[in-house]
N, C-alpha and C positions, 0 to 999 in steps of 0.2 A: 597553341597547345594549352587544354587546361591542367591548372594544379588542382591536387586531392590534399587531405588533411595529410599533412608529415608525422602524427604524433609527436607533439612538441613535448621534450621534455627539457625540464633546468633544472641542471646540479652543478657541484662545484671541481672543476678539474682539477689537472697538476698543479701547483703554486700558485693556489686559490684563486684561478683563472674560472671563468663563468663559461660553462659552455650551455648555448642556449639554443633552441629549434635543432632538433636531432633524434632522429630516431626513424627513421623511413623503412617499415616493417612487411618484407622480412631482410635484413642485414647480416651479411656473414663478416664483416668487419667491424672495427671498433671507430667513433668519432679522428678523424685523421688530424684537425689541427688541438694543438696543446699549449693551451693560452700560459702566459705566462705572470707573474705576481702583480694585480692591476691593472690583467687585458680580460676583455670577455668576448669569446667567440661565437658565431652567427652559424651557427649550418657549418660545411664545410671547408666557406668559401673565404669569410672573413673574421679578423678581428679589430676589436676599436679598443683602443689604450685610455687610461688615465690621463695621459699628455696629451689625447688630443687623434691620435695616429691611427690613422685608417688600415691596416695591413692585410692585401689580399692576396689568397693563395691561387698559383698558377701552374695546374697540373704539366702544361705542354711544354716541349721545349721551345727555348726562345732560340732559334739558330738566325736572326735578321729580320723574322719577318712582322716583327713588335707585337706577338700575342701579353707578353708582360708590360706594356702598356694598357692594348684592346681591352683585356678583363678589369683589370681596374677603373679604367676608364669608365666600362658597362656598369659596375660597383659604385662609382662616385657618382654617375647619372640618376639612378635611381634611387642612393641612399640618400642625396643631398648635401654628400660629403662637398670639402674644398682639396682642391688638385694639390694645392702645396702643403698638404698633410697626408697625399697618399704614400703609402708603400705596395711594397712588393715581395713575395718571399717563393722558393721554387715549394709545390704540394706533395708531399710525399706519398708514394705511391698506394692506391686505395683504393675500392671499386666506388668510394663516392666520387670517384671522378673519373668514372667508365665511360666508354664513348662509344655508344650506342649507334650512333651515324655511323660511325665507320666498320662499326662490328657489325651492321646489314649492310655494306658495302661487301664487305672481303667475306660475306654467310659463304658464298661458295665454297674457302679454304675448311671449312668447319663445322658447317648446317648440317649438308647432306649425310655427315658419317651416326646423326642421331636420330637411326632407324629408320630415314627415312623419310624422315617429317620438315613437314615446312611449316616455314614461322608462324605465327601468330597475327592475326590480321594487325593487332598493335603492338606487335615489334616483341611481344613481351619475352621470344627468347636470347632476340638478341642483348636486349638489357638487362636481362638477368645473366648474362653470358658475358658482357662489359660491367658488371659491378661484382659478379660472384669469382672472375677469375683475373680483374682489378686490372681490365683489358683500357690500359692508357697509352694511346699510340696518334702521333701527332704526324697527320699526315694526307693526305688528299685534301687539301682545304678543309677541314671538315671543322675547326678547334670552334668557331661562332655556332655553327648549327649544333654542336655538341653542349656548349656549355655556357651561352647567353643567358635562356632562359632561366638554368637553373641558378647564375652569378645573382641575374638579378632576383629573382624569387628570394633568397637569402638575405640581398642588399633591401627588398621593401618590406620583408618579415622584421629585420632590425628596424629602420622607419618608422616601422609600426608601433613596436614597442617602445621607443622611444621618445614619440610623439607623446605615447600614451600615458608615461612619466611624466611627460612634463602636461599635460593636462590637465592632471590629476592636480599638480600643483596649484592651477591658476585658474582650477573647477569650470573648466571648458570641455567639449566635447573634441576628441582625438581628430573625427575627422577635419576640423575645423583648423589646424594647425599645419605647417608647413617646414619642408626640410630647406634649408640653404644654407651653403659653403659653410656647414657644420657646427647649423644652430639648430634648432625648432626655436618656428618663429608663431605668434599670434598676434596679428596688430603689430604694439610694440614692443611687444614681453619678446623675449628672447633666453635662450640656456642654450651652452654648448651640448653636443654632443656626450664631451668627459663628466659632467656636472650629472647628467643621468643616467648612468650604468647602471649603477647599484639601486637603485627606483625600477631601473626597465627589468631586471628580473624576477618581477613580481606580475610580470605582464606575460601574456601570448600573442601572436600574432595574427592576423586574422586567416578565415582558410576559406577559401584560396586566396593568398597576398594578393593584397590590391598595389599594383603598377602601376606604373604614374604612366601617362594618356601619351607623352613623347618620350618617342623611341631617343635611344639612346644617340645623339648628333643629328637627330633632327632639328632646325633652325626654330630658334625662340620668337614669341609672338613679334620683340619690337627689332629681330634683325631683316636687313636689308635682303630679297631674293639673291640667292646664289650665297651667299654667308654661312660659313658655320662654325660653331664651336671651336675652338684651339684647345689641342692638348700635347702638351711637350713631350718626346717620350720618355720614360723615367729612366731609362736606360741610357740614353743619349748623355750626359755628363761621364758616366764613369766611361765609357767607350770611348769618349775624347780623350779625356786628360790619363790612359791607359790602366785603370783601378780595377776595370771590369775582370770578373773573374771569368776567364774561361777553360775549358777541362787542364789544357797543358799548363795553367799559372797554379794549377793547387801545389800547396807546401806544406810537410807534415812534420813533426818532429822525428829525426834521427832517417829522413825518408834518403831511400837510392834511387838512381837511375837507371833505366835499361835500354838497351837498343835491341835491333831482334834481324833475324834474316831469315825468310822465309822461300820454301824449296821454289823450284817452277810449277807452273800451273797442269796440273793433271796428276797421274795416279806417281804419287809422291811419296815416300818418305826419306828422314834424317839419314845421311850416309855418316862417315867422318868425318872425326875434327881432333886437333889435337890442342887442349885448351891453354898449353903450356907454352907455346907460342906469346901468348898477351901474360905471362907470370912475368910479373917485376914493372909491367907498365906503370906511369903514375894513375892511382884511382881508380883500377881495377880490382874488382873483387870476387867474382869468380862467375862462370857460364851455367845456364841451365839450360836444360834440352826438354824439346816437344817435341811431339810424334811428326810434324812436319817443319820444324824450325829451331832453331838455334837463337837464346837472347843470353846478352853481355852482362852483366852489371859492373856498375861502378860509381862514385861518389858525385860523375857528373856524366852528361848524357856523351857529351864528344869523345870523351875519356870510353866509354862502353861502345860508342859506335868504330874506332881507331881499334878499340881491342877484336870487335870481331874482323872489320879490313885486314888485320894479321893472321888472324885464325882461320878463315878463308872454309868456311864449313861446306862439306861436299853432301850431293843428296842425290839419292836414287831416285831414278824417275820411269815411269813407265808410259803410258801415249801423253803426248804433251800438247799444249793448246797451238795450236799455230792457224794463222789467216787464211791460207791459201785450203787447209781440212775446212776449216769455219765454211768459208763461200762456197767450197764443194757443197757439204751437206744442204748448206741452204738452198742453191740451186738444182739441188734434187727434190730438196721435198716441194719448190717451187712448183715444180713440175709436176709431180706423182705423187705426193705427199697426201696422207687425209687430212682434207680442212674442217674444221667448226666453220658454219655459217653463222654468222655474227647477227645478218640483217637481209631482210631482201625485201622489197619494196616490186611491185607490179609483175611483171611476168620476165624477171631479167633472164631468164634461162632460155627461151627461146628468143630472145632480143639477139645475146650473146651469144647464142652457139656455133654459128661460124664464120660469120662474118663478122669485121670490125672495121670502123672507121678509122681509128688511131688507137695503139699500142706503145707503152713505155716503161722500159726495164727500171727499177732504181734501188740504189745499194746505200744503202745506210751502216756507219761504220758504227763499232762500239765506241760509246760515248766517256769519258773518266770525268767524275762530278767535281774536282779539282775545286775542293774550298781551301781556303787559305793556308787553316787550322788542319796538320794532319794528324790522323788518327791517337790518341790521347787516353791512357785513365790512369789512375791511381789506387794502388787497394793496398789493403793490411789486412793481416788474418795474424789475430791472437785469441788465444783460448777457446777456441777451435770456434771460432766465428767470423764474417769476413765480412768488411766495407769496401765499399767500391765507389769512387769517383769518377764521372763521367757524363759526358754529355750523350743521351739517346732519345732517339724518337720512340722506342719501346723498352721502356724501364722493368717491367714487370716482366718479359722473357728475357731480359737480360739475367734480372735477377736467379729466375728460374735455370738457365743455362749453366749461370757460372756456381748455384748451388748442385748442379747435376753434375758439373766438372769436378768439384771440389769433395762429393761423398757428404753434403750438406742437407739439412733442413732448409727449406725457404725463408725459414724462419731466422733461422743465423746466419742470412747475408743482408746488410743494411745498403742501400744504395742512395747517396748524396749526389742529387740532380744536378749541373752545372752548365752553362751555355755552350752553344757551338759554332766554332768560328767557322761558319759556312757548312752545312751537308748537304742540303740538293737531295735527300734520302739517303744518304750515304752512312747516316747514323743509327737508320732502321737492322742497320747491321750490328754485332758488337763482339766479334773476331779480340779484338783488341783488349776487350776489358777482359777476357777469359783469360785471354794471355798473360796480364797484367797478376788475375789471380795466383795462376800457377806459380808465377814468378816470384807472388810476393809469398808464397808457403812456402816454399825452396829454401829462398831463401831467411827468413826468418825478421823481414823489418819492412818498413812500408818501402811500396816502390812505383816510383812513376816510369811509367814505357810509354814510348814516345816513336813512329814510327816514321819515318825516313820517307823523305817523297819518293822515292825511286819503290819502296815498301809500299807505300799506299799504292802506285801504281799497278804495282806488284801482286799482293795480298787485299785488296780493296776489288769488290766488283765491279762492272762498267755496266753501263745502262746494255742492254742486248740489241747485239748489232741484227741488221734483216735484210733480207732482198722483198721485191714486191713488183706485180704486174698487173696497172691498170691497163682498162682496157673499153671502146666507149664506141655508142653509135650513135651518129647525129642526124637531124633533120636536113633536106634540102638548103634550108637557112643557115646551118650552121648549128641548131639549138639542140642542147644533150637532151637526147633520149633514153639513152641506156650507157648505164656504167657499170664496171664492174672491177674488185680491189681484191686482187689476192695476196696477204701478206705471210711468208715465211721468217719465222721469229722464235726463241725460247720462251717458254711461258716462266717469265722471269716473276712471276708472282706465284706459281708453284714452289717454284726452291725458297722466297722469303716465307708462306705460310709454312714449310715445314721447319724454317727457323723459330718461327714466332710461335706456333702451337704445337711443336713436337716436345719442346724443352717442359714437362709435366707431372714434377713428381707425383707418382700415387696415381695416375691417371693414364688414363687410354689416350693418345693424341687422335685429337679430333681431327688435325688436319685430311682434307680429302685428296688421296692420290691417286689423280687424275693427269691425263696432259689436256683440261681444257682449259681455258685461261681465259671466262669472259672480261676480262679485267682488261687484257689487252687486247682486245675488240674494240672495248667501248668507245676508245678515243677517234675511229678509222670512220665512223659515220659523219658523213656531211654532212654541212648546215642551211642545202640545199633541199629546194624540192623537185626530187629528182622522179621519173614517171617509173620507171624502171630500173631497180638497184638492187646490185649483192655485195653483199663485202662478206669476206672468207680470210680465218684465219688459221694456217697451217702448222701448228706444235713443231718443234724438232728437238731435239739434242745435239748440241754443238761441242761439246766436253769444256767449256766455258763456264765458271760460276757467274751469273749475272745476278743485277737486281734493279729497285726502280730509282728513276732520278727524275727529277722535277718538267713537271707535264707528262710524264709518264706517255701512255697509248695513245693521249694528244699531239704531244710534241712528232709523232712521228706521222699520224691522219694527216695532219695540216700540212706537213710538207708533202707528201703525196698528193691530196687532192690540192690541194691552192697552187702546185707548181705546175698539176697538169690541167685543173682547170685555166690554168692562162693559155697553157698550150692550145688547147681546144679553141680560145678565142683567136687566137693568131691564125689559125689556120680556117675559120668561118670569116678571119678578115674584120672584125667585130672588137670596139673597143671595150678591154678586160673590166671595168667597171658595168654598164653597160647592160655585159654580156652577164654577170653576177647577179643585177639587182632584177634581170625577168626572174630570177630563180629563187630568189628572196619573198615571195607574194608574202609566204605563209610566217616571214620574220620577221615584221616591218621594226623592229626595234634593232635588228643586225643592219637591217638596211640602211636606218639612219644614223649610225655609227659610219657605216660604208660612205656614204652623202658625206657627213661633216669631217672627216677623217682627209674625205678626197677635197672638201671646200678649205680646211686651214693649209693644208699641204701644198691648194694650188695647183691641183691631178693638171697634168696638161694631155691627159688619153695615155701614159705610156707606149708612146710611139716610137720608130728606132731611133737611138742618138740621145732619147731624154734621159736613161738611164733613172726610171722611175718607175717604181713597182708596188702592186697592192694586193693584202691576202687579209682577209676576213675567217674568225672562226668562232665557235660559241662551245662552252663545255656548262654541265647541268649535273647538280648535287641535290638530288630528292626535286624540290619543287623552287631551289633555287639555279640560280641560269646567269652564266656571265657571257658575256658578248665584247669582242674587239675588233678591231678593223684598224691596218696599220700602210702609212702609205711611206717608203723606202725610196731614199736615193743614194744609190750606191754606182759605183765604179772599178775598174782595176787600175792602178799604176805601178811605175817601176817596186813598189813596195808592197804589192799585191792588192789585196782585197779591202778597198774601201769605201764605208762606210758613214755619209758625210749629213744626211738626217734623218730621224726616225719619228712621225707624225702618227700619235695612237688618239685615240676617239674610244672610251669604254664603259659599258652597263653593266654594273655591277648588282645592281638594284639599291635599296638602304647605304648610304653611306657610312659607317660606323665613324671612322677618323680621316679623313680626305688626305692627310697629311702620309700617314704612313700608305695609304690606298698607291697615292701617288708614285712614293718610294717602291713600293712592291712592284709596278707596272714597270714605273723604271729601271727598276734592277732587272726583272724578269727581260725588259728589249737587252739587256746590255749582256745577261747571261745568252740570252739565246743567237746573239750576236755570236759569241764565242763558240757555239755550236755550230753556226755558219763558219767560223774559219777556224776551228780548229777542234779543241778539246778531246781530241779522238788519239787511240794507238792502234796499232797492229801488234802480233802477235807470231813472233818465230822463235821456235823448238821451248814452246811453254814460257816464253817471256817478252814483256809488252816491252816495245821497241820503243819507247818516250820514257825516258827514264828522270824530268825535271820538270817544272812547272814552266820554263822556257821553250820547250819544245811543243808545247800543246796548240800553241799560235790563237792565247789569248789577246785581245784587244788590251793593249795599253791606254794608260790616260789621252794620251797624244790619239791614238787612233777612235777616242769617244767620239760621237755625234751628237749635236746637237737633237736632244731630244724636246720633244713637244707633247703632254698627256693631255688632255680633255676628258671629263668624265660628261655623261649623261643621265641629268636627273630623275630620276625613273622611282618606280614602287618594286614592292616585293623586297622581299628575305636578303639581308647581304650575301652575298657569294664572293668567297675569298679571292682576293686578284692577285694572286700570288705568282701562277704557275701562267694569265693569260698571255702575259708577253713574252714570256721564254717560246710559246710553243707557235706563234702566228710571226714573230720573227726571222726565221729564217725563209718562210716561203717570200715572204715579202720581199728579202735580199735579193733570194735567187733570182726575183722574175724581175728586178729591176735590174743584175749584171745584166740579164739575157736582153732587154730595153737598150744600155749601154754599149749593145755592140758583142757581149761575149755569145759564145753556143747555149743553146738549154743545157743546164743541167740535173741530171740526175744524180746525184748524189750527195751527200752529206757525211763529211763538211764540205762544203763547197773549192775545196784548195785549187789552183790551178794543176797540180799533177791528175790530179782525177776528172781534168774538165776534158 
């Protein structure tokens, strides 16, 4: 991507802080960071202190998956910072940290309602659309293809000027000098970084910044193949020794607690309560009431949860969510439903019209993203202005929602970012922090709400449960010819785009209401080359709020296709590798993931008795592409479903940090592990029937597997590995019980009552 001139200007900021290179014209916002007495800021992304201190701003949320490492990391690469003077600070919400990838990812929600017009060959209304309506949303892998470039363009603008100070000193030429662990060096002259500030802003930087020739954890000329770079991540001390802030640790002066209880799911509202029930408990201080929920307060959260247990608030309910409606409807529009064709490949309509070689039903339950940390914020509103504390993956419709709630300006709600202990997308939502608002107007002092696991279960959306019917015709040999994927699903991306873009003061919401949802298509295409294909995906209304959770439309393709593509091999007689890699021509880089995944694992053919199974899958972000391949050996015993190793092999392209890559792959086998045995509810007379974090038939430390990651050194754009192993792990499971002796399964999660 090239850079154009930024209009560099330099003036002097808040507490005669330098803010320098800014001005990227046309701006409907103001410079976001505001240096402080002695620091001077770069663009939007950093600043560098008088002491020495690198401090870079990190628009996303950090919910685990180390973005508040990655950026500084990318910051200290290019600027020639040293690691042990970096910082970190959360970016306050702005459109200079709009995110453009994603806001052409989700155009659907949004494009189409402006006349009709499609974008711009260069993106330009989406990025005018991600900086003028300060669209910050951290979420489909996107936070590297969103804000590398521009980390670093800032990180070798300062470089530059830098350099340039110190040149100027020792009557050299700029380029001739060099950044290291935050000197400029030439020869043997050397100056800190703190020693030329106030020199460098008499400088500009060049246009277009010159980058330095290695990408960021690329291996240095004198290290060994396979080596790279170590970076600790900055985060990682306060997470151990417990310092780390995350939404539910914030503490305010004179702050209360709230608890809350929210009606059953469906057409709902507040019945009775009699609040005098909890008068006189210790630390109770009095109830406020929402249009669908009931919250306590009181001086501590136990004290407010105890007061509403007595008060027992009743609610009017009108059709209520229940499993057994759920699977109805699904299994009608299964059937008769109008589908969006997603994709079709060769002539599958007449392939598939009446004949089929194998057909297979499969019921995917709703999913609960069940992070640690549940649902959390904290707000004050005095003189008629309101902050809010909270961890979100969309800060900017929060804001907007809870000023739409409150009769606000956008302008008089300030929102202080904080980490999330775990959301899986579940913080794309922000239910919670509204709540938190009203609550804290009521009642008149700050207040933290804090909800109840059996609450999140409750009032928290599930990933949207489906039915689906593959269905395939093969060759005399056994080899797929024709397939075809019908999936009936919520288009659980239409209810969060009208979260996210309906909340608009002053404006028309853009949101497009539609029931098409290519979004949840995109994940149901294979990574096969297949002659003849359709995949079809059928809208419905379930009376379910859903929304998305990690892997999203992938996590649920891969278990479709990788569970029946085994099937298909078992029944051609054809061992499941094998049978994969004729289909693979056109991906030789899937393929050799597939090869080395099955060469550490020690593939013995997955034949019966070995209980060993393998599923391969690839997801693709603009022109970047990850690739996995995971080879599973799993079992049942008296204690159900286990899990005993898990061998990943993956392309991600550019390595950014190996370290956290690793972490990501492996927590993603471990999350989607949990997807295979459990994390799921049902749903009777409007309330989900798992009411504890114990009931969801999460894997304990004891039930971990030995895992094994392998990366593959490859070219191209990093592609975030965040979501690859949640979504290629559970097929992997399944087809290695069905290896160990159990039936095929269709369904998810894999429990023994549904096998």
């Amino acid at each position: 991507m090239a850079f154009t001139r930024r209009g560099i200007l330099l003036g002097m900021g808040a507490a005669g802080g330098l803010i320098a290179a800014w001005a990227l014209t046309p701006r409907q916002f103001a410079p976001p960071l505001h240096p402080g007495e002695g620091e001077y800021a770069f663009d939007a992304w950093l600043k560098i202190g008088k002491d020495g201190v690198v401090s870079v701003a990190v628009p996303d949320l950090e919910m685990g998956q180390g973005i508040t490492t990655l950026i500084p990391q990318i910051v200290a690469m290019e600027l020639g910072a040293d690691w042990r003077q970096m910082a970190v600070e959360p970016a306050p919400v702005s459109g200079a940290y709009g995110n453009p990838v994603l806001a052409a990812r989700w155009s659907q929600l949004w494009l189409p309602m402006l006349s009709g017009l499609a974008d711009a060959p260069d993106g330009l209304l989406t990025r005018r659309m991600a900086e003028n309506d300060a669209f910050v949303v951290t979420a489909d892998g996107t936070s590297l293809a969103a804000h590398e470039l521009a980390a670093r363009a800032a990180a070798a603008g300062a470089r530059a000027v830098l350099a340039q100070a110190a040149a100027a000193k020792w009557g050299v030429e700029w380029e001739e000098c060099e950044a290291q662990d935050g000197f400029i060096l030439h020869g043997r002259k050397r100056l800190p970084f703190a020693a030329l500030l106030d020199a460098a802003a008499d400088y500009s930087p060049p246009d277009p910044p010159v980058l330095r020739a290695m990408a960021p954890q690329e291996r240095a000329a004198d290290m060994p193949p396979g080596a790279q770079l170590r970076f600790v991540r900055l985060d990682l001390p306060s997470k151990v020794d417990g310092s780390h802030t995350f939404a539910s640790d914030v503490r305010l002066p004179d702050m209360v607690h709230a608890a809350i209880r929210h009606g059953p799911i469906g057409t709902v509202r507040l019945g009775t309560f009699d609040a005098a029930r909890a008068k006189g408990m210790p630390g109770f201080i009095k109830t406020v009431a929402g249009p669908h929920w009931l919250a306590a307060v009181a001086d501590n959260w136990w004290s407010a949860e105890q007061a509403l247990a007595r008060i027992a608030p009743q609610f009017a309910v009108g059709d209520r969510a229940d499993s057994k409606a759920i699977g109805a409807a699904l299994r009608k529009a299964l059937r008769s439903g109008a589908a969006d064709r997603v994709a079709t490949v060769g002539d599958p309509d007449t392939w598939l019209k009446s004949k089929f070689d194998h057909v297979a039903l499969y019921t995917i339950a709703p999913a609960l993203h069940a992070g640690v940390e549940t649902a959390s914020a904290t707000a004050r509103f005095e003189n008629g202005r309101l902050e809010l504390w909270a961890a979100s993956q969309a800060p900017q419709a929060l804001r907007l929602a809870a000023a739409a709630a409150l009769d606000l300006a956008p302008g008089d709600v300030t929102f202080y970012p904080v980490a999330a202990g775990g959301s899986f997308d579940a913080r794309l939502d922000s239910d919670h922090a509204l709540e938190a608002a009203l609550i804290a107007k009521d009642v008149g002092r700050p207040v933290q709400l804090t909800w109840s696991r059996w609450q999140e279960h409750l009032a928290g959306r599930p990933r949207a449960p489906s039915q689906a019917v593959l269905s395939a015709r093969t060759a005399p040999d056994g080899s797929l010819v024709a397939l075809g994927l019908r999936l009936a699903m919520p288009s659980s991306t239409r209810e969060l785009g009208g979260r996210l873009f309906d909340q608009r003061s002053g404006k028309d919401a853009l949101f497009l209401q539609s029931s098409s949802d290519r979004l949840a298509g995109e994940g149901l295409i294979p990574p096969y080359g297949i002659a003849n294909l359709k995949i079809e995906h059928v809208p419905v209304e379930i009376g379910l709020p859903t929304t998305r959770m990690r892997g999203n439309s992938h996590a649920i393709g891969a278990f479709l296709v990788e569970t029946f593509i085994d099937e298909l091999a078992q029944r051609a007689r054809r061992e499941p590798l094998s049978y994969r890699m004729t289909m693979l021509a056109g991906d030789q880089r899937l393929a050799a993931c597939l090869q080395r995944a099955a060469t550490l694992a020690q593939w013995g053919g997955g034949g019966a008795g070995s209980g060993q199974g393998l599923a391969c899958w690839k997801m693709q972000l603009d022109d970047r592409i990850g690739r996995i391949a995971v080879v599973a050996s799993a079992r049942r015993d008296d204690r159900g479903l286990r899990v005993d190793t898990l061998t990943a092999v993956v392309d991600i392209g550019r390595i950014v940090n190996v370290d956290i890559a690793r972490q990501q792959i492996e927590g993603g086998l471990l999350f989607g592990m949990g997807l295979a045995s459990g994390s799921s509810t049902s749903y009777t007379n409007g309330l989900p029937t798992t009411s504890r974090l114990g009931m969801l038939g999460l894997p304990q430390l004891a039930d971990c597997p030995e895992v094994l990651v392998d990366f593959i050194e490859a070219g191209g754009e990093p592609f975030d590995p965040g979501e690859l192993g949640a979504v290629v792990a559970p097929p992997a499971i399944a087809n290695a019980l069905f290896s160990a002796g159990s039936v095929r399964l269709h369904h998810l999660p894999l429990t023994a009552e549904q096998a």
